[in-house]
C-alpha positions as CSV (number, residue, x, y, z in Angstrom):
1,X,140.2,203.3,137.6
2,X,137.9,205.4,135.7
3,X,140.9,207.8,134.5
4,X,142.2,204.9,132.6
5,X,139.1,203.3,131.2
6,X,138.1,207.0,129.6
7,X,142.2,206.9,128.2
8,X,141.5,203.6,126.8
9,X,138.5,204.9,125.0
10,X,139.6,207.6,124.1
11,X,142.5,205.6,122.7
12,X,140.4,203.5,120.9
13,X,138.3,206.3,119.4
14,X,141.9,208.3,118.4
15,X,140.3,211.4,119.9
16,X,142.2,213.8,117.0
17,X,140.6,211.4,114.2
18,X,138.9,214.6,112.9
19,X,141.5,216.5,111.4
20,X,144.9,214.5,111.9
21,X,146.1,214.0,108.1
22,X,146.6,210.3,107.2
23,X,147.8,208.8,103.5
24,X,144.8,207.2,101.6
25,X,145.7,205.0,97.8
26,X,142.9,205.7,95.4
27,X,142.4,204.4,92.2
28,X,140.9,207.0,89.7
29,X,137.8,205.4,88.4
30,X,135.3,208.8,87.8
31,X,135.5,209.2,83.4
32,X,134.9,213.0,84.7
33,X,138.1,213.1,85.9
34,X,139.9,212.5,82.5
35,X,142.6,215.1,81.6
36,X,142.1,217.0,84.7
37,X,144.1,218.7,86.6
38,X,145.1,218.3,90.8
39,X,144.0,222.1,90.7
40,X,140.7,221.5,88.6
41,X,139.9,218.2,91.2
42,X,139.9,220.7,94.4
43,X,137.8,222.8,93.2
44,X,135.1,220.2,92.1
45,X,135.1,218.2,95.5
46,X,135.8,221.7,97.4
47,X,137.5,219.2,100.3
48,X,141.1,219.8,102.3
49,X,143.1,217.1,100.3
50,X,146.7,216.7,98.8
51,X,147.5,214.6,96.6
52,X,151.5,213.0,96.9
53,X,152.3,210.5,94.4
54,X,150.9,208.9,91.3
55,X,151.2,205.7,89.5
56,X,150.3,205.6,86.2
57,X,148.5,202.6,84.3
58,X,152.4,202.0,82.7
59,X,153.6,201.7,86.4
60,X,155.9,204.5,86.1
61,X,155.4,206.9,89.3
62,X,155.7,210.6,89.7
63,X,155.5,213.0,92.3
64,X,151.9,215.2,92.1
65,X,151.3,219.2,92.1
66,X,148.9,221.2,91.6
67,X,148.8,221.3,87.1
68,X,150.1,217.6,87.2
69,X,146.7,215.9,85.0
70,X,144.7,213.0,85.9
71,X,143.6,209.6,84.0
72,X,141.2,207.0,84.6
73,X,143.0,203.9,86.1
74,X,146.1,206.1,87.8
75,X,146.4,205.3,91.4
76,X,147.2,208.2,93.7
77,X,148.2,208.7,97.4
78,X,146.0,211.4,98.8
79,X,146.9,212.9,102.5
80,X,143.1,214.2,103.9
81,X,141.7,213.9,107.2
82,X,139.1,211.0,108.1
83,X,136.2,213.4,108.0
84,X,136.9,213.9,104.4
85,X,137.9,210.7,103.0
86,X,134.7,209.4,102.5
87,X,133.6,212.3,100.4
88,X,137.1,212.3,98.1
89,X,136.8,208.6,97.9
90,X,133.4,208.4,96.9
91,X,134.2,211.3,94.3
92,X,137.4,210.2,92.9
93,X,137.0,205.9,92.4
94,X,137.7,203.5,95.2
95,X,140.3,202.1,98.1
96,X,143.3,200.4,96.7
97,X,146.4,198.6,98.4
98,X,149.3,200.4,97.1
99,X,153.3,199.8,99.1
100,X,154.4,203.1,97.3
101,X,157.8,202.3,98.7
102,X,158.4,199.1,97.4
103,X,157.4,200.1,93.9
104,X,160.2,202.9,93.3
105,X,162.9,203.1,95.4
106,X,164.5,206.2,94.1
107,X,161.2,207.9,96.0
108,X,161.8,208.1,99.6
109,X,159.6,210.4,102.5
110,X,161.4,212.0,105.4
111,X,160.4,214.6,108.3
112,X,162.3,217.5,107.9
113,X,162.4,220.2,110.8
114,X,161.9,223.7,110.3
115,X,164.3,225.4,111.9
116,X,165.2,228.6,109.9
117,X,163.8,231.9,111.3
118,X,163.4,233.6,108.6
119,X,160.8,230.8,107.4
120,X,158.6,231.8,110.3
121,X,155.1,232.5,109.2
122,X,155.4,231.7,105.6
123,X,153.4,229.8,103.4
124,X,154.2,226.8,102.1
125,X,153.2,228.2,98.4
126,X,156.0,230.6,99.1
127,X,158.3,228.3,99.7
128,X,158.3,226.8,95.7
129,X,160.0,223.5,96.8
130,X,158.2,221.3,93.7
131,X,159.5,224.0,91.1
132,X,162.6,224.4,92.8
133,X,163.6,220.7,94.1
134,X,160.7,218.2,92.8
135,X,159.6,217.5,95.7
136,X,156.0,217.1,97.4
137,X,155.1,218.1,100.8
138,X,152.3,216.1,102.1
139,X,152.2,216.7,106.0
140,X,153.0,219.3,108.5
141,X,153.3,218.0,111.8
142,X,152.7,220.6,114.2
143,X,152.4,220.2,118.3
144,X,152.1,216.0,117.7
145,X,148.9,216.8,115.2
146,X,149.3,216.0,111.2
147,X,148.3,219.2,109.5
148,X,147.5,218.7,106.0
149,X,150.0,221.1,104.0
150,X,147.7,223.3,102.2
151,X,149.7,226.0,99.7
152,X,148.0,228.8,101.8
153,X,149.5,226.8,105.6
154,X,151.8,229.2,107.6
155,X,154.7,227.0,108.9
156,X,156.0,227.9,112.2
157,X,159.4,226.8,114.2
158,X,159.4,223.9,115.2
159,X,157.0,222.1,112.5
160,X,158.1,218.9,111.1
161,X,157.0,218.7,107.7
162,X,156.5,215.4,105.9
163,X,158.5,215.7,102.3
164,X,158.6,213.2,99.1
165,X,161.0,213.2,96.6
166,X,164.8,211.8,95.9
167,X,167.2,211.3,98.6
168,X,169.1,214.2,96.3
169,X,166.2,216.7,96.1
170,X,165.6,215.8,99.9
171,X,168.9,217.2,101.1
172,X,168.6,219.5,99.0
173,X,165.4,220.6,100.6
174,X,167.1,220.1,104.0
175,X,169.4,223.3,103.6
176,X,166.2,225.5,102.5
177,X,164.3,224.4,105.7
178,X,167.2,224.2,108.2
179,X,167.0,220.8,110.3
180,X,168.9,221.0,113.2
181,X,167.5,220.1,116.3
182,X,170.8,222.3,117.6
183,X,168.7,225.4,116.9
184,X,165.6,224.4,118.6
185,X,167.0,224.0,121.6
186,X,167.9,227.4,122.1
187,X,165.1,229.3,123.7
188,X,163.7,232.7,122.7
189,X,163.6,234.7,125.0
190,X,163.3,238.2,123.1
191,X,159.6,237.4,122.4
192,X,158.8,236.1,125.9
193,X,159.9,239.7,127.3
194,X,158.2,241.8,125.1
195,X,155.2,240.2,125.6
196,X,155.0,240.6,129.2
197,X,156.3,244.0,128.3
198,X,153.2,245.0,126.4
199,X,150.6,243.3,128.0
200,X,151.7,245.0,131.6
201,X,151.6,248.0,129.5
202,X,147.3,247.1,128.0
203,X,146.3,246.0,131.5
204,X,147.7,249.2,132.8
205,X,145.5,251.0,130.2
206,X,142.3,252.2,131.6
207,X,139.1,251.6,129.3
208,X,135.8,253.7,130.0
209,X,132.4,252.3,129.2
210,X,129.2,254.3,129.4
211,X,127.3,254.3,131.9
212,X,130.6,253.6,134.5
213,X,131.9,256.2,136.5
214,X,135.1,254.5,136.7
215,X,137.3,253.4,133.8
216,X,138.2,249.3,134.2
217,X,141.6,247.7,133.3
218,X,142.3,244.2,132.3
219,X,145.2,244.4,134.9
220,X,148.5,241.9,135.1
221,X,146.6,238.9,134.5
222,X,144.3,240.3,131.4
223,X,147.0,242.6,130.2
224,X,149.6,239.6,128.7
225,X,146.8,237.0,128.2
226,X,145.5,239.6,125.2
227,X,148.6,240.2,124.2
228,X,149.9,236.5,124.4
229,X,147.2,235.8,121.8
230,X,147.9,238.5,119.6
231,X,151.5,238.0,119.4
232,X,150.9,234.1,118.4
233,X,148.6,235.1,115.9
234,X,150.3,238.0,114.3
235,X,153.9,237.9,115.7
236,X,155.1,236.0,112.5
237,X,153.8,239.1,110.4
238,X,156.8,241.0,112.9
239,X,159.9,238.5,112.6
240,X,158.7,237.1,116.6
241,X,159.5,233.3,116.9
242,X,157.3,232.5,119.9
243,X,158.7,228.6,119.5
244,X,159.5,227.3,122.8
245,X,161.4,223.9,123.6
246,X,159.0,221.5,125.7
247,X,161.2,221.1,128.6
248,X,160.9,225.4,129.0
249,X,157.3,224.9,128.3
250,X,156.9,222.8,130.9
251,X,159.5,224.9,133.0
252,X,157.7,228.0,132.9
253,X,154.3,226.3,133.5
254,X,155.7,224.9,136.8
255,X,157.7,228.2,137.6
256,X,154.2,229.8,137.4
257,X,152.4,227.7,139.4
258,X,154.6,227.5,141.6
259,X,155.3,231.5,142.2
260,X,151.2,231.6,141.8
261,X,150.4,229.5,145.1
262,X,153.6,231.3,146.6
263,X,152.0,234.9,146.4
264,X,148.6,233.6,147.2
265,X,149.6,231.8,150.7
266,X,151.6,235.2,151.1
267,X,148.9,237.2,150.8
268,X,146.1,235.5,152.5
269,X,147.9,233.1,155.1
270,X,149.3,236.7,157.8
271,X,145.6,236.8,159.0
272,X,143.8,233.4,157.9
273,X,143.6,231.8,161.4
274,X,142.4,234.5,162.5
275,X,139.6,235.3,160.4
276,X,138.8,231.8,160.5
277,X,138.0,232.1,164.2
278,X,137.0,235.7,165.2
279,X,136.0,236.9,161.9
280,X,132.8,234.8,160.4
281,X,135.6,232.9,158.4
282,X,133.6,229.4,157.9
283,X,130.4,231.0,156.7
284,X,132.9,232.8,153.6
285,X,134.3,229.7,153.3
286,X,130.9,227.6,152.8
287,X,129.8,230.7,150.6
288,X,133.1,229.9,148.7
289,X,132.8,226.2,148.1
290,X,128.9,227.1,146.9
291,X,129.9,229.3,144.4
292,X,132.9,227.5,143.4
293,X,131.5,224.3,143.4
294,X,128.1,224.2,142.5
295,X,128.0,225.8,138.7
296,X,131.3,223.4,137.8
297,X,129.0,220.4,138.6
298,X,126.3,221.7,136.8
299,X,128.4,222.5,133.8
300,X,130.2,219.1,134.2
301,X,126.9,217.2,134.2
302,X,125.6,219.2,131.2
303,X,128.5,219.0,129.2
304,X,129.2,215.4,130.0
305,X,125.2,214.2,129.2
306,X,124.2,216.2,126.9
307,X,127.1,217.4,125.1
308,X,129.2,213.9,125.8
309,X,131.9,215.7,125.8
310,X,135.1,213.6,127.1
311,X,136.5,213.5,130.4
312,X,139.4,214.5,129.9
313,X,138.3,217.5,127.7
314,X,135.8,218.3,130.7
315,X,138.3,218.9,133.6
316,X,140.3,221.0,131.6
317,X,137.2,223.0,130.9
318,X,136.3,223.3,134.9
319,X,139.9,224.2,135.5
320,X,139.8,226.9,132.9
321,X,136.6,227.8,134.1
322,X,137.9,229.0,137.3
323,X,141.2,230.4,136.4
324,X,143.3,227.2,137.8
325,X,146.7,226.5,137.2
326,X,147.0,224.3,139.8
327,X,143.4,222.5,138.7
328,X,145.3,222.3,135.3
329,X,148.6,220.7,136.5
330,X,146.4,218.0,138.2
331,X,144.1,217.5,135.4
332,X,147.2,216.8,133.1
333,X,149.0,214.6,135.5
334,X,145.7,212.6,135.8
335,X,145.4,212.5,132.0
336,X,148.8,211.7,131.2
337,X,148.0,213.5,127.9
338,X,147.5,217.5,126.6
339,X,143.8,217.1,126.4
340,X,143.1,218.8,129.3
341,X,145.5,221.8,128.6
342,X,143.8,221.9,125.3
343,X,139.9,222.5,126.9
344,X,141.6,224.6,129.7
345,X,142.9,227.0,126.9
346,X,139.9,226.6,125.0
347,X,137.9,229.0,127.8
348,X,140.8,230.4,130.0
349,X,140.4,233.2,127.8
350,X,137.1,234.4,127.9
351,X,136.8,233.6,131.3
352,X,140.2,235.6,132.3
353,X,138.8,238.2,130.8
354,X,135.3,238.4,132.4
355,X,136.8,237.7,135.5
356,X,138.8,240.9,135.6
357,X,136.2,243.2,134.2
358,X,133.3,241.7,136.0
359,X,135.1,242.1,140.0
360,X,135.9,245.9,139.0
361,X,132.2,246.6,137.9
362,X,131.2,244.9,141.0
363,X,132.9,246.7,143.1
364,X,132.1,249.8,141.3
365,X,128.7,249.2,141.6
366,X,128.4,248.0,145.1
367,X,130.5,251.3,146.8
């Protein structure tokens, strides 16, 4: 099965390896590093690194920010990403085997949910949780991907976010960010509805370009796919939680889908015998499936040769491609991962967009 051999290997490779945040021990070897400061380090390696804990030559061990200094022979627990590992490693001294568990027990790491509204779209320098509680925050796990928690990272609803410290300081901490699993499950629904609200309201808009006799719209399917991006982007700045519970996720997805094929057999199906047979019907068709067909395979081959881009990653591309939800719901049950959905987003977009403007010109400029 050629689905399953690509999920091995893409298993085996850790497709995320790029920028999922994993713990590193380093010992500080560099004499340049002497008396410096966690602050002073990241701007000499210029590199997306926190460092969590560190043991001093004594063996006593203390929790890191950003003034906390630096002396040959400490050993330290940085959280990068693979991609820049080699480069803080190289800089800093060499690998060491550290169990920072077993060596003080008072220091303990939990995954703490937020779940507090009002935390939506802050940063995590905002937050002061080392000045306030003593305690470092190392990862921010967001959608199943490690995030490494830079001061300037916007948490969102929903994020778990990896924190060191005291079991006193942690539940401490726990208050501040919420944790209750009770409050995610409630979905919000305020958001959902002024998003369709608005983006019915911008594809309803019309837009003039020169040279066009008639103005264009984005329409119902352009209209809240602009929007929809705009409001995940900005809609912390404007108190909107757009967090959404999994099992609604996946609700809505096959809600849509399912309404989508409904209005299209409605549509097409009152007069699609006979068109088939007294209207030219198969030559459409075979125009159809040439259009259709042929550029996916030719994108499909190029991106798979030459760009070795992953299956996976491909057929949610050609889904996106041609505006397919149901292409999509396939591609992800074939999968049996979010890689697909990830590529489909990736160009659904773009491609949403084009599509709208692009039939409206043509038929502007063919009548």
């Amino acid at each position: 099965d050629f689905a399953k051999e690509e999920k091995k290997a893409l298993d085996t490779m850790d497709v995320q390896h790029d920028s999922v945040a994993q713990p590193h021990s380093l010992s500080v070897v560099n004499p340049a590093l002497e008396d410096k400061s966690i602050r002073e380090l990241q701007g000499l390696v210029n590199r997306d690194f926190v460092i969590s804990r560190i043991r001093r030559q004594g063996g006593e061990i203390e929790i890191a920010d950003d003034d906390t200094l630096l002396h040959v022979g400490d050993q330290i627990l940085v959280v990068t990403t693979p991609r820049d590992a080699a480069a803080i490693t190289a800089f800093i001294g060499r690998d060491v085997q550290v169990e920072w568990e077993q060596l003080d027990k008072r220091l303990i790491s939990r995954r703490i949910l937020i779940t507090k509204p009002e935390l939506n779209g802050k940063s995590l320098a905002q937050l002061k949780l080392h000045a306030g509680f003593g305690v470092s925050i190392t990862r921010v796990n967001r959608a199943g991907v490690d995030l490494i928690a830079q001061p300037s990272l916007q948490l969102q609803m929903g994020d778990r976010v990896t924190v060191v410290g005291t079991e006193v300081s942690i539940a401490n901490v726990e208050k501040v960010l919420g944790n209750s699993m009770k409050r995610l499950n409630a979905p919000n629904l305020i958001p959902i509805f002024i998003g369709i609200v608005l983006g019915v309201m911008l594809g309803s808009l019309p837009f003039t370009f020169p040279g066009i006799p008639q103005p264009v719209k984005l329409g119902l399917a352009g209209g809240p796919l602009i929007v929809s991006i705009l409001i995940s982007r900005f809609g912390p700045k404007f108190k909107l939680v757009t967090y959404t519970t999994m099992s609604a996720n996946l609700m809505l997805r096959e809600v849509g889908i399912a309404l989508f094929l409904a209005c299209v057999g409605l549509g097409a199906g009152e007069e699609f015998v006979e068109t088939i047979i007294d209207g030219g019907g198969y030559a459409w068709i075979g125009y159809g499936a040439i259009i259709t067909i042929l550029p996916l395979l030719i994108v499909g081959a190029i991106g798979r040769l030459w760009f070795k881009v992953d299956y996976f990653t491909l057929i949610g591309v050609m889904a996106g491609a041609t505006t397919d939800p149901p292409a999509l719901a396939y591609s992800n049950d074939l999968a049996g991962n979010d890689i697909p959905s990830v590529g489909y987003a990736t160009v659904y977009p773009l491609t949403m967009f084009l599509r709208v403007l692009s039939a409206q010109l043509l038929i502007l400029f063919l009548a």
